[in-house]
C-alpha positions as CSV (number, residue, x, y, z in Angstrom):
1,X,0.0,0.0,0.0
2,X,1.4,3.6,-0.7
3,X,3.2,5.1,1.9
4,X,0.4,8.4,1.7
5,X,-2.2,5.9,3.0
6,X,-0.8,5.2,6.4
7,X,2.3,7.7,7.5
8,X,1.8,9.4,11.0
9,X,3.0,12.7,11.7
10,X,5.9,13.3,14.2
11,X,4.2,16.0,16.0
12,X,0.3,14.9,16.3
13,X,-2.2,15.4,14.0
14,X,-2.6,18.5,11.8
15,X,-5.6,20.8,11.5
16,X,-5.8,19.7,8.2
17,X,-6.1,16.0,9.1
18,X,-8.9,16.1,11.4
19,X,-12.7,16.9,11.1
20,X,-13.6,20.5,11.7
21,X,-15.0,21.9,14.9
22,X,-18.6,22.0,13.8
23,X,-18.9,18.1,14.5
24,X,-22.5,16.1,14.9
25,X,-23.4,15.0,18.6
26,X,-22.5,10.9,18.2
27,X,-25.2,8.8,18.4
28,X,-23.5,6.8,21.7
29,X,-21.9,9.1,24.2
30,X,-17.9,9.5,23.5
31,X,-15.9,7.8,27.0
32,X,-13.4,10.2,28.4
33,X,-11.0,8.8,31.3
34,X,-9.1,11.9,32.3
35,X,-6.3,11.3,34.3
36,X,-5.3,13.9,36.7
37,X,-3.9,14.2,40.4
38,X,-5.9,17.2,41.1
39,X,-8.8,16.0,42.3
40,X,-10.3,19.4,42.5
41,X,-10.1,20.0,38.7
42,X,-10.7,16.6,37.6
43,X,-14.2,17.1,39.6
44,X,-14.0,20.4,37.0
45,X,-13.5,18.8,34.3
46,X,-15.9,16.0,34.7
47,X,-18.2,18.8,35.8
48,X,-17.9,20.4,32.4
49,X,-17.7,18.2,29.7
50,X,-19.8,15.7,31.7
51,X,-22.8,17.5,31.5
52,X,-22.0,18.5,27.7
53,X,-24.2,16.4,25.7
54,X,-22.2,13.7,23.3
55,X,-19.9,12.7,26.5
56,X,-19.6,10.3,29.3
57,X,-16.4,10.9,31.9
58,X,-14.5,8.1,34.2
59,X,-11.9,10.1,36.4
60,X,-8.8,8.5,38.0
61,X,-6.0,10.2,40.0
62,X,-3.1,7.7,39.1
63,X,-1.5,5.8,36.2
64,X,-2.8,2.9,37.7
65,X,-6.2,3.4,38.3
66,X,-6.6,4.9,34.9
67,X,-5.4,1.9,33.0
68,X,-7.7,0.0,35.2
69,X,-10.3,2.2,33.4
70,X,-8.9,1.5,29.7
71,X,-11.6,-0.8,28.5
72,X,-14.0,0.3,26.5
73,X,-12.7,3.8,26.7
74,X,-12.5,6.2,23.1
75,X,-9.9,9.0,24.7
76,X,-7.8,9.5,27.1
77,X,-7.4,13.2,28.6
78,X,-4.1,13.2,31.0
79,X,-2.4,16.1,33.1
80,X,1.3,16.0,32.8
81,X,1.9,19.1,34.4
82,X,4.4,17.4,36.5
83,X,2.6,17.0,39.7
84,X,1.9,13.5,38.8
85,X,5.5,12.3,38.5
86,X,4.7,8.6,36.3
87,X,2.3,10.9,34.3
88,X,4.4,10.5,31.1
89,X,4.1,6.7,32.0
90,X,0.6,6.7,31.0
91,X,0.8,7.4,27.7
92,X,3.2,4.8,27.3
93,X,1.4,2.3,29.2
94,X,-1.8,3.5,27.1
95,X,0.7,2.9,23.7
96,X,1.6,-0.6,25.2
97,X,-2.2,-1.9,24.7
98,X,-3.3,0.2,22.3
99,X,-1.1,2.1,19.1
100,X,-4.3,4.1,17.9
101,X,-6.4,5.1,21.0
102,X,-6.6,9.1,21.1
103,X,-5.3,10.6,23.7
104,X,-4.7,14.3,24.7
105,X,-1.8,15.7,26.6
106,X,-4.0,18.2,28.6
107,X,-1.2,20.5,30.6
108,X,0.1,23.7,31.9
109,X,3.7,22.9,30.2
110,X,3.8,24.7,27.0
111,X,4.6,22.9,24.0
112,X,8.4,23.4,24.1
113,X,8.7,21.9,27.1
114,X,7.0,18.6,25.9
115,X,9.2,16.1,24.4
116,X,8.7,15.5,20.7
117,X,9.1,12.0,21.4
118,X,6.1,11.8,23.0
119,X,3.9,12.4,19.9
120,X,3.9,9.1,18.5
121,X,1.9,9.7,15.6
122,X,-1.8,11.0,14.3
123,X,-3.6,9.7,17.9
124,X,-1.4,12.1,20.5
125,X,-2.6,15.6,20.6
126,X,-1.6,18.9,23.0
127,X,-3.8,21.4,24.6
128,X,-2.6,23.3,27.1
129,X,-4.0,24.1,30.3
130,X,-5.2,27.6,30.6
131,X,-8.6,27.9,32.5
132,X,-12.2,27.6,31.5
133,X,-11.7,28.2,28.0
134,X,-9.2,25.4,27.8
135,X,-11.7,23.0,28.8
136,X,-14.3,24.0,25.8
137,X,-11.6,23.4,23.4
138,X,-10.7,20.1,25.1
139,X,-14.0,18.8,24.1
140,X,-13.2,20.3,20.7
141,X,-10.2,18.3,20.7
142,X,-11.8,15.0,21.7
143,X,-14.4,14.9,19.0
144,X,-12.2,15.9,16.5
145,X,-9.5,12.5,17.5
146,X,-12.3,10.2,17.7
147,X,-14.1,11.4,14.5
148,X,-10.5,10.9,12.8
149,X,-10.2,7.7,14.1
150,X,-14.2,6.6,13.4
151,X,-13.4,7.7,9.9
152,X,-9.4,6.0,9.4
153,X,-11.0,2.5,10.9
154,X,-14.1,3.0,8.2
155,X,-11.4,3.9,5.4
156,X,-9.6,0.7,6.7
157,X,-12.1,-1.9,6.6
158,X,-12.9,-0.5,3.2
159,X,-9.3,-1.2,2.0
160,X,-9.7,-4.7,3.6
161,X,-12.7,-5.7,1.8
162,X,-11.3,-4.5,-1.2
163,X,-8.3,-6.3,-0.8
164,X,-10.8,-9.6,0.0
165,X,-12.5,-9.1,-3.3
166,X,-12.1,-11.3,-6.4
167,X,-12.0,-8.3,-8.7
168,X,-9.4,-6.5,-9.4
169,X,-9.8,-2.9,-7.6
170,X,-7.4,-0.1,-8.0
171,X,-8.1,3.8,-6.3
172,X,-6.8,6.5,-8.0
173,X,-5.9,10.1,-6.5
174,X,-7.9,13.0,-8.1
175,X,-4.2,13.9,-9.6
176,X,-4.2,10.7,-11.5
177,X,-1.5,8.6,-9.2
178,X,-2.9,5.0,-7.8
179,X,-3.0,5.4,-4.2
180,X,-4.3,1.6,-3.9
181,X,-3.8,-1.8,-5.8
182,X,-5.7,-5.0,-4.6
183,X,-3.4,-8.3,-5.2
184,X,-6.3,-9.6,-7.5
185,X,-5.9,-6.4,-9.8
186,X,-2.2,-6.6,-9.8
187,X,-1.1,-9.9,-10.4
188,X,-3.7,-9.8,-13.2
189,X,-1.3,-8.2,-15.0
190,X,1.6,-9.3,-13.9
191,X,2.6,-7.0,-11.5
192,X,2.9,-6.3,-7.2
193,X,0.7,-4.3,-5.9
194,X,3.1,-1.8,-4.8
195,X,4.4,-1.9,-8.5
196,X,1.2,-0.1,-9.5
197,X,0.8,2.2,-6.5
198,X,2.1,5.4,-7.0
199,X,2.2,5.4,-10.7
200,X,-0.1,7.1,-13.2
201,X,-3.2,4.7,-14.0
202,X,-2.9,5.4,-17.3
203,X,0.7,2.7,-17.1
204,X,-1.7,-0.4,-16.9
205,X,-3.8,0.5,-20.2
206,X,-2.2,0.4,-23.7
207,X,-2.0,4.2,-24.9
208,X,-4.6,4.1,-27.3
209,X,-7.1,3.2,-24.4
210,X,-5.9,5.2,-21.8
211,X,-6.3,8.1,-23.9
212,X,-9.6,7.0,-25.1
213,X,-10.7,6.3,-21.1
214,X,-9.6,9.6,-20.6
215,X,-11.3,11.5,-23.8
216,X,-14.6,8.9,-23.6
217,X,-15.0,7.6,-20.5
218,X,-14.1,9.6,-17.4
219,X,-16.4,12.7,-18.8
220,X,-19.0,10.2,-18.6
221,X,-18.2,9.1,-15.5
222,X,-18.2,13.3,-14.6
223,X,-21.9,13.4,-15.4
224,X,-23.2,10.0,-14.3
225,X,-20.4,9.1,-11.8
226,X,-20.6,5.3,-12.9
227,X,-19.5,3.7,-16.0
228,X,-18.9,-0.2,-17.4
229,X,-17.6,-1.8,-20.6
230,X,-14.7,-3.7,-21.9
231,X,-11.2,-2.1,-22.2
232,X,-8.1,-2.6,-23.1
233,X,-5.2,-3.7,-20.0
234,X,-1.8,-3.9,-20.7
235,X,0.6,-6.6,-18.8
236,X,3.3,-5.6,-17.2
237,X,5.0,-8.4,-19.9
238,X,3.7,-5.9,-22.7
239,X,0.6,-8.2,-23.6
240,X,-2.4,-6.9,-23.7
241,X,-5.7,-8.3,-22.2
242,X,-9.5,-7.9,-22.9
243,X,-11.7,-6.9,-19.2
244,X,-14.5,-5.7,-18.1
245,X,-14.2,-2.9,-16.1
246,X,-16.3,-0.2,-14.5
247,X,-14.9,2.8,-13.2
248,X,-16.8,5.2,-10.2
249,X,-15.7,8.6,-9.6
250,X,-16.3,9.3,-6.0
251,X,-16.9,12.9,-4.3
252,X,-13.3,14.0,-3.7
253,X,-13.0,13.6,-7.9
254,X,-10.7,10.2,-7.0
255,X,-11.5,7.0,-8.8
256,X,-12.4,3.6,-8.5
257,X,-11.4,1.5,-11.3
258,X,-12.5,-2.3,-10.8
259,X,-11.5,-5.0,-13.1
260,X,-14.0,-8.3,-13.3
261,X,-12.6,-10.3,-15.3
262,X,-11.1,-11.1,-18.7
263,X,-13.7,-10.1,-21.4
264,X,-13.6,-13.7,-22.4
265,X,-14.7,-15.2,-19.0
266,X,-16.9,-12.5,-17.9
């Protein structure tokens, strides 16, 4: 699979990476466990976004208490202001049992003064600590991971089924690069799948079809998203081969190009 499909960030996730602010109410309450040694504004913060519709909070006061909490659990909101002194254990401990779980660094350290090591990836986020207005955008912050991660496990189980299918499926990046190549699609032609990924889609067609799929076909596909009928494949070996194919564009203008079969058998 191309490298674009799962690289994390070094420094959490990006603006750009995550759903905007204006997210729906879930329909099942999101689980917080917010770790935090000050009892007083963990009663605050469960106070808060407690009563904020969309969330359901478990508090604990130590690492160990917290991971006792872990199950079942979509973030994890931890001080690490440095009054809990195994605070940065948690995140580690969290990491140990699960590499994806969202979990927000919620402290009065500014970000210089937090390791980059510690953000592992897209599921470790920063807010810092700063009052009553930190804690609106800590709900913010919470939505947003778990949307993101909602939305990464749906794009993943699509990819999974897709790789599971006995067509041959390629997606291709509204700039014209295949982002993904089932194992059907690409041994078809002779070819690994990560021989086709990040290449034009134009390289498994002879040139005569490719530019008539392009001319023909994908205007077609503009104005009725969906098209089917044979074309013309071309083997990595230089052969060519006879399929049926249909080709979906979806709303982002990628493209979903799915082989069934050699003309001849299907």
């Amino acid at each position: 699979m191309s490298r674009h499909w799962h690289e994390a960030t070094a420094a959490g996730p990006a603006p750009d990476q995550l759903p905007g602010p204006d997210l729906a109410v879930p329909s099942t309450p999101i689980r917080v466990l917010y770790a935090d040694d000050n009892a007083e504004f963990a009663s605050l913060v469960d106070a808060t976004l407690g009563t904020e519709e969309g969330f359901e909070v478990v508090t604990s006061g130590s690492v160990e208490t917290a991971l006792e909490h872990l199950d079942g659990v979509d973030c994890v909101v931890s001080n690490l202001d440095g009054s809990t002194p195994d605070g940065d254990d948690l995140l580690a401990a969290v990491r140990d049992r699960d590499e994806t779980l969202p979990f927000v660094l919620f402290t009065v350290k500014s970000l210089r003064d937090v390791p980059a090591t510690t953000f592992d990836g897209l599921w470790t986020d920063y807010l810092e600590k700063n009052g009553l207005r930190s804690l609106e955008l800590l709900g913010q912050r919470v939505r947003r991971l778990v949307a993101h991660q909602a939305t990464t496990t749906t794009a993943q189980r699509g990819l999974a089924a897709a790789q599971a299918a006995q067509e041959g499926i390629v997606i291709v990046d509204p700039d014209g690069t295949v982002e993904f190549a089932n194992t059907v699609y690409a041994t078809r032609l002779g070819y690994d799948p990560d021989e086709i990924e990040g290449r034009p889609w134009q390289d498994c067609y002879t040139d005569a079809e490719a530019d008539r799929i392009a001319s023909s076909v994908l205007p077609t596909v503009a104005d009725d998203w969906r098209w089917t009928g044979e074309c013309v494949a071309r083997r990595k070996d230089g052969d060519t081969v006879a399929v049926q194919a249909r080709i979906v564009r979806l709303e982002d203008e990628s493209l979903v190009i799915v082989h069934d079969g050699d003309a001849e058998q299907a």
